[in-house]
LOROFI-470029 format. One record per residue (C-alpha): residue number from 0; x, y, z; residue in one letter. Coordinates in steps of 0.25 Angstrom, whole numbers, plus 2048, in hexadecimal, padded with zeros to 3 digits. Layout:
REM residues N
- NUM:X:Y:Z:A;
...
This chain:
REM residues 376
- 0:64A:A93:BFF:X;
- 1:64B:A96:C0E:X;
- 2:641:AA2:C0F:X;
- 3:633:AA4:C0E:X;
- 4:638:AB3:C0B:X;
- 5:63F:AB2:BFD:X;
- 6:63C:AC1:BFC:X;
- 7:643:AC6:C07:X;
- 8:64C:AD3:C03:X;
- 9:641:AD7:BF7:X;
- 10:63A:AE3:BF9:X;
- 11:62C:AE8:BF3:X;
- 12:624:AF5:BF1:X;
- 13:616:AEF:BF1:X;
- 14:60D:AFD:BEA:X;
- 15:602:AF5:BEC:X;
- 16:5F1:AF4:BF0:X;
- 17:5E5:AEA:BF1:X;
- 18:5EB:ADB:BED:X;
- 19:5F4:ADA:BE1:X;
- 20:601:AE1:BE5:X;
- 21:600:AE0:BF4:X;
- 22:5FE:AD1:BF2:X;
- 23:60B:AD1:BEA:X;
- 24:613:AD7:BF3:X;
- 25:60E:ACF:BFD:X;
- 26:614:AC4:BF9:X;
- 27:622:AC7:BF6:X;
- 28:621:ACD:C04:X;
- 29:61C:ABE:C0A:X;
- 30:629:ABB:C02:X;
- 31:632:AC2:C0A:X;
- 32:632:ACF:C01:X;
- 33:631:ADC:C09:X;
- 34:626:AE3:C05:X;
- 35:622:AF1:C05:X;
- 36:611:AF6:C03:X;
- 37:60F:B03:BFF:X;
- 38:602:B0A:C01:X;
- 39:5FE:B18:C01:X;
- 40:5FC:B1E:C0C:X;
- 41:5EE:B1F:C0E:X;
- 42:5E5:B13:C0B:X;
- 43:5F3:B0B:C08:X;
- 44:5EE:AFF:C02:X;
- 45:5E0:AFC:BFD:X;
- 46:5DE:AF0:C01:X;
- 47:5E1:AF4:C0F:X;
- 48:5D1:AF9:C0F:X;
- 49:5CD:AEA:C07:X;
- 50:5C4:AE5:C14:X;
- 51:5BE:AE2:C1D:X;
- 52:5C6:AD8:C21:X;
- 53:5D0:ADE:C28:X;
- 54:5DB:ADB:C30:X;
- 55:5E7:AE0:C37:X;
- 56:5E1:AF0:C31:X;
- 57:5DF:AED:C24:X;
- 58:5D8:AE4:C1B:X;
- 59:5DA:AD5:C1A:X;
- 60:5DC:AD7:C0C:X;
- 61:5E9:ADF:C0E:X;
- 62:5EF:AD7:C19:X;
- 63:5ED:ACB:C10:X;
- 64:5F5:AD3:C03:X;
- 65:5FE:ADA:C0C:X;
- 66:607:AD1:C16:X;
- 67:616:AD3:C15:X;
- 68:618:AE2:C12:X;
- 69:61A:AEE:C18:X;
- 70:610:AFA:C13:X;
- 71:617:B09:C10:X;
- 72:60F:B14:C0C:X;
- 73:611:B1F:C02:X;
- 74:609:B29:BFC:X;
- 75:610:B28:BEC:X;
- 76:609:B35:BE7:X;
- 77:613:B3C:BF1:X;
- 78:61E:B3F:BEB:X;
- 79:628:B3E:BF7:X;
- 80:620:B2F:BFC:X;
- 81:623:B2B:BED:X;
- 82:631:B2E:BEE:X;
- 83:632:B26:BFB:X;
- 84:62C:B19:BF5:X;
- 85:636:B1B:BEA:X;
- 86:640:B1A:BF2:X;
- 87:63C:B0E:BFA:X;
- 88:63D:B08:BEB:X;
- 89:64A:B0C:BE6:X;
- 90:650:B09:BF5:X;
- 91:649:AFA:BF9:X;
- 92:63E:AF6:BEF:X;
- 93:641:AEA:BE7:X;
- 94:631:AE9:BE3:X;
- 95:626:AF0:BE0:X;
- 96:619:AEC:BDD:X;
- 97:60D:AF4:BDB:X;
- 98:5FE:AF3:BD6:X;
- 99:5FB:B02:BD6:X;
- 100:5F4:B08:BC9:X;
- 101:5FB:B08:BBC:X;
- 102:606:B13:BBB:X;
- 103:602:B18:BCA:X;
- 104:611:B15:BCE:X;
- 105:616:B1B:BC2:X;
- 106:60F:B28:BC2:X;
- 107:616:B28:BD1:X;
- 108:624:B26:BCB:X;
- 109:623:B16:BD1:X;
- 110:621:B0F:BC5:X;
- 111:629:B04:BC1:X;
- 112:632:B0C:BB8:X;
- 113:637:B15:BC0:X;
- 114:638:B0D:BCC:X;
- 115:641:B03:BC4:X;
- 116:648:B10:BBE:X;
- 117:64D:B12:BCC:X;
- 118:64F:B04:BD0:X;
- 119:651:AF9:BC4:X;
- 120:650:AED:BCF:X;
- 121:641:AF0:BD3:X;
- 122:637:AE6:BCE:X;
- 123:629:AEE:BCF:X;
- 124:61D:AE6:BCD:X;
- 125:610:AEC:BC5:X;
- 126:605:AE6:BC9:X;
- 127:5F9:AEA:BBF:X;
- 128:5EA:AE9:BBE:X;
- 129:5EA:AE6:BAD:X;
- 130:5FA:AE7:BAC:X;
- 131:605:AEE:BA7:X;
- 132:5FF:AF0:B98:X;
- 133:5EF:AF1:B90:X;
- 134:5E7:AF9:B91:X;
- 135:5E2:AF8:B9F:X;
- 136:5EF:AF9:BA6:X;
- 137:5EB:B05:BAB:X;
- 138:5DF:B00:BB2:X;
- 139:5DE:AFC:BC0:X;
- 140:5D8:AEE:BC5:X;
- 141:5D6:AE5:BCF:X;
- 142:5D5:AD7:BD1:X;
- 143:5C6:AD2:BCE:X;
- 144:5C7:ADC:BC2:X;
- 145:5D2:AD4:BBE:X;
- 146:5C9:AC6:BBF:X;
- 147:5C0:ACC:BB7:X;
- 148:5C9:AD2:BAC:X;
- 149:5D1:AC8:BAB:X;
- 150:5C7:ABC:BA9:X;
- 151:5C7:AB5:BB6:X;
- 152:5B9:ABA:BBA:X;
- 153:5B4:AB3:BAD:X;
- 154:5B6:AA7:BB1:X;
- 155:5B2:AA8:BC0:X;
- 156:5A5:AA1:BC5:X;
- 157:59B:A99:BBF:X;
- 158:593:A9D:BB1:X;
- 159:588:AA6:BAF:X;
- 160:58B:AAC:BBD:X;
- 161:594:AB9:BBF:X;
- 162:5A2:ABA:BBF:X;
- 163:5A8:AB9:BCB:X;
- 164:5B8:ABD:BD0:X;
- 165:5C1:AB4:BD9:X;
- 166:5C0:ABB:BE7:X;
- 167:5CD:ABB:BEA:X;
- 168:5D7:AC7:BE1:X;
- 169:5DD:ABB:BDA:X;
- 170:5E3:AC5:BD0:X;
- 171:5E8:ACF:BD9:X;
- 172:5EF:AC3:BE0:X;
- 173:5F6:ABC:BD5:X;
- 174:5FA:AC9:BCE:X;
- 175:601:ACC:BDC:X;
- 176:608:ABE:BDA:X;
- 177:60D:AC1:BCD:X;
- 178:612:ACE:BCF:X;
- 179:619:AC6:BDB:X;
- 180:61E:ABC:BD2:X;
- 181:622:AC6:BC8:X;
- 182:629:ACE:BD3:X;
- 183:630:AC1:BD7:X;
- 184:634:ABF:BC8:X;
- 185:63A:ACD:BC7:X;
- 186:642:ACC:BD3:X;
- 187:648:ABE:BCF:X;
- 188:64C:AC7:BC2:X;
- 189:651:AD2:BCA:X;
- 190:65B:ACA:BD1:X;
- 191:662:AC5:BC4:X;
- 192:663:AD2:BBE:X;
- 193:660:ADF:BC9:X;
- 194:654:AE2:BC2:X;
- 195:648:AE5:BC4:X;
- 196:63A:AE9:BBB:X;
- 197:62C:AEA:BB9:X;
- 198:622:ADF:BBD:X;
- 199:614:AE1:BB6:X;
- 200:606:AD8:BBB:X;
- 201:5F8:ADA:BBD:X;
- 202:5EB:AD5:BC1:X;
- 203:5E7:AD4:BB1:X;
- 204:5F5:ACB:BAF:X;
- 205:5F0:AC3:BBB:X;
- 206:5E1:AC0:BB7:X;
- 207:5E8:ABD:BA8:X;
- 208:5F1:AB4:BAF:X;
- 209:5E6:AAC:BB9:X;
- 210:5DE:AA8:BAC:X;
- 211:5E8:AA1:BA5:X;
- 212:5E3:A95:BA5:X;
- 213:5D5:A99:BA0:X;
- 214:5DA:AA4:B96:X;
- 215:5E3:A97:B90:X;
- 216:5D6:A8E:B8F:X;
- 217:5CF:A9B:B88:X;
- 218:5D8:A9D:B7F:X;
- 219:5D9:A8E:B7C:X;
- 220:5CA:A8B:B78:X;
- 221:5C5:A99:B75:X;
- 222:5BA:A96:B80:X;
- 223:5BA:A9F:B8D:X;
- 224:5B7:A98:B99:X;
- 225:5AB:A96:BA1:X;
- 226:5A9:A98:BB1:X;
- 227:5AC:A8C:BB8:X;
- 228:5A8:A91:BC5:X;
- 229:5B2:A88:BCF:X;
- 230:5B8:A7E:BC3:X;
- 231:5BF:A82:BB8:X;
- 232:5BC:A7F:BA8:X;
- 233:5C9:A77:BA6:X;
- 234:5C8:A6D:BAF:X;
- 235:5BD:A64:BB6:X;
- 236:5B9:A60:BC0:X;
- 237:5C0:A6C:BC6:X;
- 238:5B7:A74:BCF:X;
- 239:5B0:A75:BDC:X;
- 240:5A3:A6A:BE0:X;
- 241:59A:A6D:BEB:X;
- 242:59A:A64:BF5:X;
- 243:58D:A63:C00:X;
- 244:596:A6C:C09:X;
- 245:59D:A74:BFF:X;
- 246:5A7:A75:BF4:X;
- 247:5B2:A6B:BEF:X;
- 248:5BB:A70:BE4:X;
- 249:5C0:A65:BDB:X;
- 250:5CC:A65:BD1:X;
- 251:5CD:A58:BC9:X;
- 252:5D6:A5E:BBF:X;
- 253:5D9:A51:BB7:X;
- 254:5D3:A46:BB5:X;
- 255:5DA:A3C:BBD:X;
- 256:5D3:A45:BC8:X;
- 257:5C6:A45:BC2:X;
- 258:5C6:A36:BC1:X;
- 259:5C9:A37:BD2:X;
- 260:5BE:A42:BD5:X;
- 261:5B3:A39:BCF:X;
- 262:5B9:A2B:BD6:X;
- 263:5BA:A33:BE3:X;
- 264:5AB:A3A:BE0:X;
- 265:5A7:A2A:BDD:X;
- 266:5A2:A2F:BCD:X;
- 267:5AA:A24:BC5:X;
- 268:59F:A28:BBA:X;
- 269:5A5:A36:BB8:X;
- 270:5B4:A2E:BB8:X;
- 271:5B0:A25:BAD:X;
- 272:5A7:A31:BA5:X;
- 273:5B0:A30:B98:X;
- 274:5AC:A41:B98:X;
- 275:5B3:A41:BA4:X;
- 276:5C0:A39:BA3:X;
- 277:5C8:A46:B9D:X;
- 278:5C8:A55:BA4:X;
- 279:5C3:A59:B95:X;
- 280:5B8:A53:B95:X;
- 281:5B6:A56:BA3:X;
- 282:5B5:A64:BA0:X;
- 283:5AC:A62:B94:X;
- 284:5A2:A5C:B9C:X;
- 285:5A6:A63:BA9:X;
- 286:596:A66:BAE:X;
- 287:591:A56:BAC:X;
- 288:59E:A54:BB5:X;
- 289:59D:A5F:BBF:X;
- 290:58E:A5D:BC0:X;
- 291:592:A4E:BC4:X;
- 292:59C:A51:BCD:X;
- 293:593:A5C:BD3:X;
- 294:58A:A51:BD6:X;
- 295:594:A48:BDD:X;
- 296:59A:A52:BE6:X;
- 297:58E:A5A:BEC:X;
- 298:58A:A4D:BF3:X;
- 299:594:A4D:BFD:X;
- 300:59D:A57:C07:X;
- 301:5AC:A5D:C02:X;
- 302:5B4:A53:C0C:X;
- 303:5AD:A48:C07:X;
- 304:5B1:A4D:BF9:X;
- 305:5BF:A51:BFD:X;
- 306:5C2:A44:C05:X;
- 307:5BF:A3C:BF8:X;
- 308:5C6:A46:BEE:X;
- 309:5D2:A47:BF6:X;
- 310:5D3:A37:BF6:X;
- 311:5D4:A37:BE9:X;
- 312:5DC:A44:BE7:X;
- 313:5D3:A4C:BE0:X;
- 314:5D7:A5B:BE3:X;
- 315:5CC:A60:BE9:X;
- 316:5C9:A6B:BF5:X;
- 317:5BC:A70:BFC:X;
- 318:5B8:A82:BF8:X;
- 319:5BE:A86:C06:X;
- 320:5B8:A93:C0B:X;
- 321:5C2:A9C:C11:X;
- 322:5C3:A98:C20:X;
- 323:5C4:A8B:C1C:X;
- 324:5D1:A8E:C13:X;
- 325:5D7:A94:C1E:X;
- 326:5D3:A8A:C29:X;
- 327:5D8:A7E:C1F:X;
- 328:5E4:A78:C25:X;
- 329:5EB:A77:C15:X;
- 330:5EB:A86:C17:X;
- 331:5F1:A85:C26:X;
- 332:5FB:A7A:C23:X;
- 333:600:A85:C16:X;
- 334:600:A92:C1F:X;
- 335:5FA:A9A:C16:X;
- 336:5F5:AA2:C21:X;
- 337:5FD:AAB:C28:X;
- 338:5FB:AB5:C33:X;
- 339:606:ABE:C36:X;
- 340:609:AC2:C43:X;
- 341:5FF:ACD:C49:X;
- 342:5F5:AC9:C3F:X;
- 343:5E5:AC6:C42:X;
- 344:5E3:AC0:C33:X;
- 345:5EC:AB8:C2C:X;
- 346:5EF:AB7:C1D:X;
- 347:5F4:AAF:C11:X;
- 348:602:AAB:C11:X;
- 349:608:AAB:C03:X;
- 350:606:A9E:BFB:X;
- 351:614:A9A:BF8:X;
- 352:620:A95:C02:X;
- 353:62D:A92:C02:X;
- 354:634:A87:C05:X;
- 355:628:A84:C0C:X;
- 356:626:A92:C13:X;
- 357:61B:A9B:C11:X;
- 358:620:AAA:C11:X;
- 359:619:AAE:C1D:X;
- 360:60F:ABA:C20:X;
- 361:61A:AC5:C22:X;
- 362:610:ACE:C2A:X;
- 363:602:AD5:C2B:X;
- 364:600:ADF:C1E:X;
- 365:605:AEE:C22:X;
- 366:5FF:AFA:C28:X;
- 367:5FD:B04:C1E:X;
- 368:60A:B0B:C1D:X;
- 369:611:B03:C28:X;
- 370:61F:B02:C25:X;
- 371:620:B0F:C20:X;
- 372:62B:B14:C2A:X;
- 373:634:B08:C23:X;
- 374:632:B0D:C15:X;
- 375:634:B1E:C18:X;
């Protein structure tokens, strides 16, 4: 590969507002697609109102969602505007991915069946609340209804306190990234046989798809899991210890590491505790050992912790607050942050390269209706 740019020459309709769609398009645009926003012409997108913050005239919600593109607008209730996005379709769309309501683009005579009709080499992506079939298909949804309705919220935070969400919009995020890796799937297809067709996803598949792993332990015992606040059921000790100056999150995941964590935390008795020696039993008796371990850690600062447990590599981090994510020079050595040229604020670069090239930050998000002179 000698391109961080592997979509260069693909073009894509992005119909799309708040996280999920933009965020797709986003990245095939970071990949070298060329992408095209379209808003309506008032508001344009909604997440362009999601602040304060804001940055560079809009918020920093949509700056982050909305690099790599160039932003049309088109009123799709009038008749001669429709017309003219049609047309932009038939003539230079490869891709169109949308995340309006259900059958909105089909009462306009946009929907994926008579788009194809038209042009049998167009992938368009539907990107759902509940999906393409149920009984709620029709209903419209958003991300922390999706953690609530799909089971993650159940599991979330500690017993006998309320539920609570994962602050950032994991499933609008990861829904984006399937429909990207569908889209990617469909094309591969389309360049053996010069066809197109229908991709289908949603925020329901998504939060389906995120509890795998617990909906499989479920359905294997019969028994629905607890709150585990920062650990999980499966596995201990795998959580996060206070420290006297803060957290340490530790993840022994086997027990070759559990027998390093207590030589590095000077326990040998917790090593040789036949209840122990196996992750089973470790989790059978989970609160005697976390207790103990409790103890051992809260007498003493997270670099004296981390100096020991990276000695012994046993994986194991402090809970960093944002600034110092950003300031950490694992984060500066990757890249991940870019700022684009003309811009006050910068933003996450994609978290992929190739052939050791991250795709770069291809340009602050559009004005509303900014390239519609190239798109008349």
């Amino acid at each position: 590969m000698t391109t961080a740019s592997p979509l260069t020459g693909i073009k894509v309709l992005e119909i799309g507002h708040s996280i999920a769609a933009p965020y797709a398009a986003m990245i095939l645009g970071e990949m070298g697609a060329e992408v095209i926003k379209l808003e309506n012409p008032g508001a344009g997108d909604y997440a362009r109102g999601w602040g304060p913050p804001f940055s560079e005239g809009t918020s920093t919600i949509f700056q982050a969602m909305n690099r790599a593109k160039q932003a049309i607008t088109a009123d799709l209730k009038d008749p001669a505007q429709r017309e003219r996005v049609r047309g932009i379709i038939q003539r230079d769309i490869d891709v169109v991915i949308h995340n309006l309501k259900p059958g909105a683009l089909d009462k306009l005579g946009l929907g994926a069946a008579a788009l194809l009709a038209d042009k049998p080499s167009l992938i368009f992506c539907n990107l759902g609340a509940f999906g393409a079939r149920g009984p709620l298909k029709d209903l419209p949804g958003y991300d922390p209804l999706m953690q609530a309705f799909g089971g993650l919220m159940s599991m979330l935070g500690e017993d006998g306190r309320p539920p609570v969400r994962v602050s950032v919009s994991i499933m609008d995020l990861a829904t984006g990234m399937w429909s990207a890796i569908g889209i990617l799937a469909a094309h591969i297809e389309r360049l053996r046989t010069g066809l197109g067709g229908v991709i289908d996803t949603s925020l329901f598949e998504t939060s389906c798809a995120w509890m795998s792993v617990p909906i499989a332990s479920y359905l294997g015992s019969g028994v629905l899991p607890g709150r585990a606040g920062s650990g999980v059921r499966e596995i201990v000790p795998y959580q996060a210890y206070q420290a006297t100056d803060g957290y340490i999150m530790v993840a022994a995941g086997n027990d070759s590491l559990f027998q390093r964590l207590c030589a590095a935390l000077a326990r040998p008795e917790l090593a040789a505790d036949p209840r122990y020696t196996h992750n089973a039993g470790r989790v059978e008796h989970r609160d005697e050992l976390i207790t103990a371990l409790s103890a051992t850690f809260a007498t003493r600062p997270i670099a004296a912790w981390m100096e020991k447990l990276e000695a012994v590599g046993v994986p194991a981090g402090p809970v960093q607050t944002l600034d110092q994510v950003v300031a950490h020079p694992q984060t500066i050595a990757m890249g991940m942050l870019q700022t684009p040229s003309g811009a006050n604020v910068p933003t996450m670069g994609l978290p992929v390269s190739f052939d050791g090239v991250r795709p770069a930050n291809r340009g602050l998000a559009p004005a509303l209706g900014a390239h519609n002179a190239n798109w008349a």
